[in-house]
OpenMM code with the backbone's topology and positions (N, CA, C; nanometers):
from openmm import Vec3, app, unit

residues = "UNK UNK UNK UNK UNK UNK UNK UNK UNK UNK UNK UNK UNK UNK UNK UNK UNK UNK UNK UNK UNK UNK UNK UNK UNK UNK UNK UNK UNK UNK UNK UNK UNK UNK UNK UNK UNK UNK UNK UNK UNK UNK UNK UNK UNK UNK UNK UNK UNK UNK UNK UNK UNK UNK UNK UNK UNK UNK UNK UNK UNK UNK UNK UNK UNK UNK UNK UNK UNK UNK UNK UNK UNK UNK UNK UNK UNK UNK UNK UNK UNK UNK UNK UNK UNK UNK UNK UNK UNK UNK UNK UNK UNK UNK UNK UNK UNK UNK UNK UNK UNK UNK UNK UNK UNK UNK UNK UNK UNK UNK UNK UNK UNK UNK UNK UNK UNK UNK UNK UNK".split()
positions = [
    Vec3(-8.6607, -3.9248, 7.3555),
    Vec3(-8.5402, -3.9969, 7.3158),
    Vec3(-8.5786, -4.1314, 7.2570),
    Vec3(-8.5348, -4.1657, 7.1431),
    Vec3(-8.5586, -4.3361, 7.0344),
    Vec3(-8.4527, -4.4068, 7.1334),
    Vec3(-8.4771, -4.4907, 7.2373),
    Vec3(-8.3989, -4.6034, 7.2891),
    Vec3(-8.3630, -4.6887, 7.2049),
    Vec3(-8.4393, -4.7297, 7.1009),
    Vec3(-8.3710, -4.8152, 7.0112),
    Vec3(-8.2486, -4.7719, 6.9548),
    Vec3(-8.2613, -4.6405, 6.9225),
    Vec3(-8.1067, -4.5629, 6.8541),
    Vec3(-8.0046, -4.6183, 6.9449),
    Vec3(-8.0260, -4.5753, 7.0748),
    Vec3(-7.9034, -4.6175, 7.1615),
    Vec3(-7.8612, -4.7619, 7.1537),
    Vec3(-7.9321, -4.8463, 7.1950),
    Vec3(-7.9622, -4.9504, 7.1743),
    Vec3(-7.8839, -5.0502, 7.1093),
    Vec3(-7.9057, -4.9748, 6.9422),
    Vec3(-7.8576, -4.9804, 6.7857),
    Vec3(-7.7022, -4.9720, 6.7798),
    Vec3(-7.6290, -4.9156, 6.8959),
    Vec3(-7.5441, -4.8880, 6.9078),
    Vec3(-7.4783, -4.7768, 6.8358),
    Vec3(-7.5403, -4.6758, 6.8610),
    Vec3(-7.5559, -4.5179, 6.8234),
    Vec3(-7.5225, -4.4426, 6.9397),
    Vec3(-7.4404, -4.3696, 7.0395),
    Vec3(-7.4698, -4.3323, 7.1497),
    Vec3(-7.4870, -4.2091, 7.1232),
    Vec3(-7.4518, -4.1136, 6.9519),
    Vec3(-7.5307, -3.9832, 7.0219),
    Vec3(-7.7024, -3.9560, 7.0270),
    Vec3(-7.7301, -3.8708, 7.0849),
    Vec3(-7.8701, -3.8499, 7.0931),
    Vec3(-7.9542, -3.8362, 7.0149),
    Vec3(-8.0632, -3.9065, 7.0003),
    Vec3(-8.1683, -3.9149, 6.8813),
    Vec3(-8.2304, -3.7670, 6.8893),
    Vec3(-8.2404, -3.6943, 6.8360),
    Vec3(-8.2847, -3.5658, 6.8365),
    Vec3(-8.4059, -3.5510, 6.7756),
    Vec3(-8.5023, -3.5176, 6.7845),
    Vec3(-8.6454, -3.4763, 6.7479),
    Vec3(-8.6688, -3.3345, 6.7197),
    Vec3(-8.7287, -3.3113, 6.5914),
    Vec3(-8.7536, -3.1840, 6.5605),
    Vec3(-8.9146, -3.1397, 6.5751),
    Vec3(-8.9649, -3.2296, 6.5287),
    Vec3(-9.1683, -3.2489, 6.5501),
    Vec3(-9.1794, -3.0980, 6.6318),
    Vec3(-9.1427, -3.0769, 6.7129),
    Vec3(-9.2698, -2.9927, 6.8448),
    Vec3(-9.2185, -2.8539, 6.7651),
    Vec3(-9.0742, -2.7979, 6.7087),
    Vec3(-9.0384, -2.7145, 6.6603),
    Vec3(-9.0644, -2.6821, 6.5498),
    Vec3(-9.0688, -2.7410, 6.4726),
    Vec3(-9.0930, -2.7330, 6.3301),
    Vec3(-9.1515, -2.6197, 6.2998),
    Vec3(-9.3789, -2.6425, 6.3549),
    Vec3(-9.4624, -2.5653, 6.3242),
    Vec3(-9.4081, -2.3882, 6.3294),
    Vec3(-9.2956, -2.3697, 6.4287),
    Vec3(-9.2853, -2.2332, 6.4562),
    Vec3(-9.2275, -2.2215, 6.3156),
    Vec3(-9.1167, -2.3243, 6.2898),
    Vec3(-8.9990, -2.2423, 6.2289),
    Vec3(-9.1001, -2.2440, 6.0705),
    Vec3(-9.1584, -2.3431, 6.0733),
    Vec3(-9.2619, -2.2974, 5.9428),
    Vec3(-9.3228, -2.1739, 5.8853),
    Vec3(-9.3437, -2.1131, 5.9993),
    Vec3(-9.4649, -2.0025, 6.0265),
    Vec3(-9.3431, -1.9221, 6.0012),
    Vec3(-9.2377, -1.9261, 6.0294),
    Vec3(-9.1716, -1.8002, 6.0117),
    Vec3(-9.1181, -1.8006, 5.9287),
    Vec3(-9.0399, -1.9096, 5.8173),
    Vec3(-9.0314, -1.9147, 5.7229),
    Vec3(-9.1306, -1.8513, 5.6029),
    Vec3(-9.2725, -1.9291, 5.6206),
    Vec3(-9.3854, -1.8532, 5.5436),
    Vec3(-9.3692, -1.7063, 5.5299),
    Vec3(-9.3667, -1.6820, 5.6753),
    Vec3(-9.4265, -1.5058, 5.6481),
    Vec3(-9.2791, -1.4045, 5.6613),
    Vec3(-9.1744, -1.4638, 5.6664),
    Vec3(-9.0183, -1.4033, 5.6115),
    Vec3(-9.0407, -1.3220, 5.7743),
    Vec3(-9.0730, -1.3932, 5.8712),
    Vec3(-8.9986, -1.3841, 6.0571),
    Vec3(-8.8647, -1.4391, 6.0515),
    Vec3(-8.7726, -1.3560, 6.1518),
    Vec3(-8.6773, -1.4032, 6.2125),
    Vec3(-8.6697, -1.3990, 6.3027),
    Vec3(-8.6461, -1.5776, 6.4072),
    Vec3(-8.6319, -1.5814, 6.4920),
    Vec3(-8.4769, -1.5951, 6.5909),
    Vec3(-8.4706, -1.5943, 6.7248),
    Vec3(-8.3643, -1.6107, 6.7324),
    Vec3(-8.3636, -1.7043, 6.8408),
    Vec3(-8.2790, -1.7997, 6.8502),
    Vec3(-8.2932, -1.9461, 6.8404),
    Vec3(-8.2133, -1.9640, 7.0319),
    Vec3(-8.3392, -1.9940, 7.1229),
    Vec3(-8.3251, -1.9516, 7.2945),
    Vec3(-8.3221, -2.1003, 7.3435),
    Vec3(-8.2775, -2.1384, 7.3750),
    Vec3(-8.1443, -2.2062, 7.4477),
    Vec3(-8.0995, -2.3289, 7.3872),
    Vec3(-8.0052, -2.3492, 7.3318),
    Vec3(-7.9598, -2.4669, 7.2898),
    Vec3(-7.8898, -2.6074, 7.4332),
    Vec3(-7.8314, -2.5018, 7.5381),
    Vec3(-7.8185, -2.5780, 7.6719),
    Vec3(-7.8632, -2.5428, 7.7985),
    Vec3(-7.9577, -2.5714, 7.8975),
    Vec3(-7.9803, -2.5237, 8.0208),
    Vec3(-8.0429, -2.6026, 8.1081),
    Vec3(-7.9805, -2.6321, 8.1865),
    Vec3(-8.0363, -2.7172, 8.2708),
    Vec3(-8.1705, -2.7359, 8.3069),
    Vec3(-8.2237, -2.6229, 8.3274),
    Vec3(-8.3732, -2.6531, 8.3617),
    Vec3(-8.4749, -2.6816, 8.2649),
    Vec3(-8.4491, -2.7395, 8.1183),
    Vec3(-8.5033, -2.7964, 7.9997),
    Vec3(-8.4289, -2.9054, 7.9405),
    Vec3(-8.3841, -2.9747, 8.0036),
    Vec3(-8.2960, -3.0955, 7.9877),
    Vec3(-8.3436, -3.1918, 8.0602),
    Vec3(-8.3832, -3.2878, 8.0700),
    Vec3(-8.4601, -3.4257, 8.1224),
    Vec3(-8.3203, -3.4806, 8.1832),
    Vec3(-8.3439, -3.4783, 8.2743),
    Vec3(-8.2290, -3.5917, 8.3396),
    Vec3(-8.2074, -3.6889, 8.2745),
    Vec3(-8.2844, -3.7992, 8.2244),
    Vec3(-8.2478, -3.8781, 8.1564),
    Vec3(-8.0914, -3.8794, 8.0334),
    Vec3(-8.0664, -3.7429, 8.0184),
    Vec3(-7.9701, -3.6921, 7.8732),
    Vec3(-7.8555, -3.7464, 7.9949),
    Vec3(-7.8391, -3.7325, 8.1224),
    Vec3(-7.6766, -3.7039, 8.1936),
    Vec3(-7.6839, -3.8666, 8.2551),
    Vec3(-7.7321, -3.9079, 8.1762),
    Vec3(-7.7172, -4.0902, 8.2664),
    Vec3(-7.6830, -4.1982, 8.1652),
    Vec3(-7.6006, -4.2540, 8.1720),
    Vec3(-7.6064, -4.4174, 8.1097),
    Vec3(-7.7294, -4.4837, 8.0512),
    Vec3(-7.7047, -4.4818, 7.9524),
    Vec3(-7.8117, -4.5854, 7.8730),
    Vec3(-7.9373, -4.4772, 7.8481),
    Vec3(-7.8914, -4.3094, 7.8713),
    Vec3(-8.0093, -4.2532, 7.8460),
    Vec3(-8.1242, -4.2782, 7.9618),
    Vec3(-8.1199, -4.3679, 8.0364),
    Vec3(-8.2069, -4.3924, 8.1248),
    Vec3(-8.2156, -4.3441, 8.2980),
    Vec3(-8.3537, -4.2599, 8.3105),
    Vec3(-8.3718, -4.1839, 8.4451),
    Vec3(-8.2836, -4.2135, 8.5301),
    Vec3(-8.2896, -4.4063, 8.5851),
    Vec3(-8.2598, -4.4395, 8.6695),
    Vec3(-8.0907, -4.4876, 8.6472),
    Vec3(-8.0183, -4.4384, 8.5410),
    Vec3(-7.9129, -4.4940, 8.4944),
    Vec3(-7.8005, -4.4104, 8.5829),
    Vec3(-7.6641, -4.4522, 8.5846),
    Vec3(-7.5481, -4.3738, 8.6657),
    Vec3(-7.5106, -4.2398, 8.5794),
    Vec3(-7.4907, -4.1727, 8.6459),
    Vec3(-7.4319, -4.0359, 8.5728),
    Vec3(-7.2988, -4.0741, 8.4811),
    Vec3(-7.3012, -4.0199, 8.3187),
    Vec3(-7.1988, -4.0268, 8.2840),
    Vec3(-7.1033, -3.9285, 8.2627),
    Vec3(-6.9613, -3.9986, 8.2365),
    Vec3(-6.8310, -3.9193, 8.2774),
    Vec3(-6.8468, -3.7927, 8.2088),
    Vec3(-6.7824, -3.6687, 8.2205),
    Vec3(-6.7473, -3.5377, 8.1654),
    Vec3(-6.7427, -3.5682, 7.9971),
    Vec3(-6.6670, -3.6343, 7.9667),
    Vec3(-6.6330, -3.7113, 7.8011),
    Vec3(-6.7374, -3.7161, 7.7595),
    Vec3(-6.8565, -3.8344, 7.8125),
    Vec3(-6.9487, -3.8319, 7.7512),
    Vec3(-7.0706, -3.7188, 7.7026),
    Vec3(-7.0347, -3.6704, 7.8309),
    Vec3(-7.1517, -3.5755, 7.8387),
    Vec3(-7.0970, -3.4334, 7.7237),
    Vec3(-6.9870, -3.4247, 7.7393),
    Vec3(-6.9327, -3.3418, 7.6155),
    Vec3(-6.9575, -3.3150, 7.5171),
    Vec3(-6.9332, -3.4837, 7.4722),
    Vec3(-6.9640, -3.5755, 7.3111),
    Vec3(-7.1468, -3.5584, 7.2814),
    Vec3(-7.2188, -3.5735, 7.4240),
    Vec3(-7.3595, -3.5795, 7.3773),
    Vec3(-7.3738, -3.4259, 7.3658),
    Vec3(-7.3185, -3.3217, 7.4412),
    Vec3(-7.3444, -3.2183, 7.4041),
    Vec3(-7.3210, -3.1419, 7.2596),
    Vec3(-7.2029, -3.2067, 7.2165),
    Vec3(-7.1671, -3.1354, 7.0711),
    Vec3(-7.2538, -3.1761, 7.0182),
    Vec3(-7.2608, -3.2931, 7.0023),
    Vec3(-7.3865, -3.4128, 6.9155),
    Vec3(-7.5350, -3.2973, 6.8972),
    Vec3(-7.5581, -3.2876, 7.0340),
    Vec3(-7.6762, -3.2167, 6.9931),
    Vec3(-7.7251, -3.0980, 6.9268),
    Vec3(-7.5669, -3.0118, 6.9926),
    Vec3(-7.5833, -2.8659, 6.9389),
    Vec3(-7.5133, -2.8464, 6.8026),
    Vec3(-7.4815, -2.9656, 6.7301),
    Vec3(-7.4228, -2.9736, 6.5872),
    Vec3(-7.6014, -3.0429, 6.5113),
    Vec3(-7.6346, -3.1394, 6.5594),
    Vec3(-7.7517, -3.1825, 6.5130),
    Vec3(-7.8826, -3.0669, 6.4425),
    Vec3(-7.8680, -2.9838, 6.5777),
    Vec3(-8.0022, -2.8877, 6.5709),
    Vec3(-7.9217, -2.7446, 6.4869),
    Vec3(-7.7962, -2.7171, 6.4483),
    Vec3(-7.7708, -2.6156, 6.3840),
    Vec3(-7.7528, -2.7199, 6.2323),
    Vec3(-7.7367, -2.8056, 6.2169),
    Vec3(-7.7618, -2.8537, 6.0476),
    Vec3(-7.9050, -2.8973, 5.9968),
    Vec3(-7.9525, -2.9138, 6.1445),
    Vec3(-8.0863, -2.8654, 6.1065),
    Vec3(-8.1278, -2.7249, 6.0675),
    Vec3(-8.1132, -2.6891, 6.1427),
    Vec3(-8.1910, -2.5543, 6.1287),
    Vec3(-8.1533, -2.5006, 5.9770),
    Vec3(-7.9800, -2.5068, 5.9397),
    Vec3(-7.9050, -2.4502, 5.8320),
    Vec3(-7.9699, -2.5157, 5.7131),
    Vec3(-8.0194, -2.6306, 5.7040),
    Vec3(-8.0372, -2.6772, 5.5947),
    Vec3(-8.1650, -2.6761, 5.5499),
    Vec3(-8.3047, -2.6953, 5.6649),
    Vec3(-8.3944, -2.6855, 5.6723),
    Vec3(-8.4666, -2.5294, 5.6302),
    Vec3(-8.4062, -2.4800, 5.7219),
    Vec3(-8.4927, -2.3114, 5.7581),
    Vec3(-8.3623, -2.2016, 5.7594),
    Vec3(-8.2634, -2.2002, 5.6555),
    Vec3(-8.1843, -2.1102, 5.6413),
    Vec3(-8.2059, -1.9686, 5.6449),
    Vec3(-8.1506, -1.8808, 5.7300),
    Vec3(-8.1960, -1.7779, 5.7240),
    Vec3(-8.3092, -1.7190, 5.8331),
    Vec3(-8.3767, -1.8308, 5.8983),
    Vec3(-8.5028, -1.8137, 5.9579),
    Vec3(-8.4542, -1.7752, 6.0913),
    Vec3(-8.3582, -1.8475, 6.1733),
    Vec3(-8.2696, -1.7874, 6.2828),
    Vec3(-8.1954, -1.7406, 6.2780),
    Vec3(-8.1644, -1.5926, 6.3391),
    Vec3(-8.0471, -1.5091, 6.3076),
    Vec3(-7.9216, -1.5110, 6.4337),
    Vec3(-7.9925, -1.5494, 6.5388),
    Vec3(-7.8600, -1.5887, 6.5815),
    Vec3(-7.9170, -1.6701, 6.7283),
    Vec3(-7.8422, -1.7589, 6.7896),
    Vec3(-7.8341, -1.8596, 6.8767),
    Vec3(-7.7558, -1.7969, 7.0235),
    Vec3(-7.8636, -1.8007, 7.1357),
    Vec3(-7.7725, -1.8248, 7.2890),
    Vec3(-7.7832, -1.9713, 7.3036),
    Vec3(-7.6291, -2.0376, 7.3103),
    Vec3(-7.6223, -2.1276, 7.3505),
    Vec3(-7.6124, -2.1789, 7.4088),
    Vec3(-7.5419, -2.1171, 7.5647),
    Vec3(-7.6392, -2.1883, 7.7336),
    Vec3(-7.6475, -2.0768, 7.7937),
    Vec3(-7.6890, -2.0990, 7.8729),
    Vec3(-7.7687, -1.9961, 7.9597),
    Vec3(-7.7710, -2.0358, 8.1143),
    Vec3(-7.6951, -1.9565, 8.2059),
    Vec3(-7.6443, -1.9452, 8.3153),
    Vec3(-7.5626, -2.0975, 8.3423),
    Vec3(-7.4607, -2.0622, 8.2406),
    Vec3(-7.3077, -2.1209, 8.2753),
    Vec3(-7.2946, -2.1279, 8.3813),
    Vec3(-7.2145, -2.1489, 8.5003),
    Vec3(-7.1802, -2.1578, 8.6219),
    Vec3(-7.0574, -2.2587, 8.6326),
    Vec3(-6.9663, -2.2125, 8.6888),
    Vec3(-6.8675, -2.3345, 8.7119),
    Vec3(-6.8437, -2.2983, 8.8687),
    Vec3(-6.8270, -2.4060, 8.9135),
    Vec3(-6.8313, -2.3845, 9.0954),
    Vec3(-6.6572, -2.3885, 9.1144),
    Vec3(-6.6229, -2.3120, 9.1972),
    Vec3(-6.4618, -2.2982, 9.1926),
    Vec3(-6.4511, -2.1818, 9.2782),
    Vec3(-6.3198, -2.2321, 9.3637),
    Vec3(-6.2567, -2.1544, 9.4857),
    Vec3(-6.3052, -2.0004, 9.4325),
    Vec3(-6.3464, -1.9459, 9.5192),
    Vec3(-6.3154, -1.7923, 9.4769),
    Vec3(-6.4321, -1.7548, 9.4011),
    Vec3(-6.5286, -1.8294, 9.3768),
    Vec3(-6.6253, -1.7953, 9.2648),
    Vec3(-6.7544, -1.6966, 9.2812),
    Vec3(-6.7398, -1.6787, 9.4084),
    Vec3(-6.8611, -1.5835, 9.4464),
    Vec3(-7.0023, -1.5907, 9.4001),
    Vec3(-6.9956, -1.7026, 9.4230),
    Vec3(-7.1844, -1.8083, 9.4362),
    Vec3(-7.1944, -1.8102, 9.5651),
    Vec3(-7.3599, -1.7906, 9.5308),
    Vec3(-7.4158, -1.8163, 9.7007),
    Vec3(-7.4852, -1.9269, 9.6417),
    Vec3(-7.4446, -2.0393, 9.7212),
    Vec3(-7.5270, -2.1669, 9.7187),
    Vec3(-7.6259, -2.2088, 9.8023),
    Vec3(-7.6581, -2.1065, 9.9150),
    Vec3(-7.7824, -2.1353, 9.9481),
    Vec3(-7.9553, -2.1656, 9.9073),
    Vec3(-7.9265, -2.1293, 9.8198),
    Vec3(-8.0503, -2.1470, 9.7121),
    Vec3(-8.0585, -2.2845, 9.6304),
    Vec3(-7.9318, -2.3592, 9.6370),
    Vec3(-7.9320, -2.4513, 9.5493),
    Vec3(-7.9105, -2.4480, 9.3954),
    Vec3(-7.8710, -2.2920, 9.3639),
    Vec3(-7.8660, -2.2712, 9.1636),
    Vec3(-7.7562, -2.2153, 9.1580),
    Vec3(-7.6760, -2.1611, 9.2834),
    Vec3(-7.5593, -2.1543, 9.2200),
    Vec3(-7.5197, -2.0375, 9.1873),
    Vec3(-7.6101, -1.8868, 9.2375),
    Vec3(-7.6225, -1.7776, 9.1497),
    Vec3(-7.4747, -1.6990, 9.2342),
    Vec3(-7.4464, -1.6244, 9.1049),
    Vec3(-7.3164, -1.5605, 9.0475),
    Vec3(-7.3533, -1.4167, 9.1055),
    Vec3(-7.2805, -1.4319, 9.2407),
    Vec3(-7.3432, -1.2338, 9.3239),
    Vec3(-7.2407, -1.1498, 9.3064),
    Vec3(-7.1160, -1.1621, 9.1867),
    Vec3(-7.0184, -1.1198, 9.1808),
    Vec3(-6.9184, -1.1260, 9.0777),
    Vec3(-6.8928, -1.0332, 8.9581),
    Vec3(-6.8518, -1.0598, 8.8192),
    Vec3(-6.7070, -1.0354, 8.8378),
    Vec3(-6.6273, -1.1559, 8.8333),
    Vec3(-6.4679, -1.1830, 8.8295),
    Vec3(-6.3526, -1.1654, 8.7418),
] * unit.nanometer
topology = app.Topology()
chain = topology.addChain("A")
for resn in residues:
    res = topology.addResidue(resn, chain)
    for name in ("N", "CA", "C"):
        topology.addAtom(name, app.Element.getBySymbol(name[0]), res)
């Protein structure tokens, strides 16, 4: 994450393409299609994204925000991809084990993840 962006008074997320690129290159070159694995999931998300000021040690922010940073990102990385490497991803899962905790929901939370032992 560019802290200065925030900083700058920018609050959506500075997004970085660098570590991705090389793939989507390679598949561009040799006419691969890939298909484009997780745009949201908790367990590849840095805490840092769900806090104030972007920062580890910062307070969790409200539902709103976290919304706004979510569109932000998953609009960022599909005009990337569209404009960059058209064609190269054929299609996008965009989160991956949803979960909403709610009366009746038939999660066992003993595990701590929340898992879904029962399709409603």
């Amino acid at each position: 994450m560019d802290k200065k962006h925030y900083k700058n008074g920018n609050s959506e997320p500075a997004v970085k393409f660098d570590t991705v690129i090389p793939g989507l290159e390679f598949c561009k070159e040799n006419g691969i299609q890939m298909r484009g694995h997780v745009l949201v999931w908790h367990n590849q998300v840095p805490d840092w994204f769900f806090r104030e000021g972007y920062e580890s040690d910062g307070e969790f922010v409200d539902k709103e925000t976290m919304l706004a940073r979510m569109e932000s990102y998953i609009r960022q990385v599909l005009e990337f991809t569209q404009k960059e490497y058209s064609g190269v991803i054929y299609a996008w899962d965009v989160v991956n084990e949803a979960v909403e905790i709610t009366d009746g929901s038939f999660l066992r939370l003993e595990s701590g993840f929340n898992i879904r032992t029962k399709l409603i």
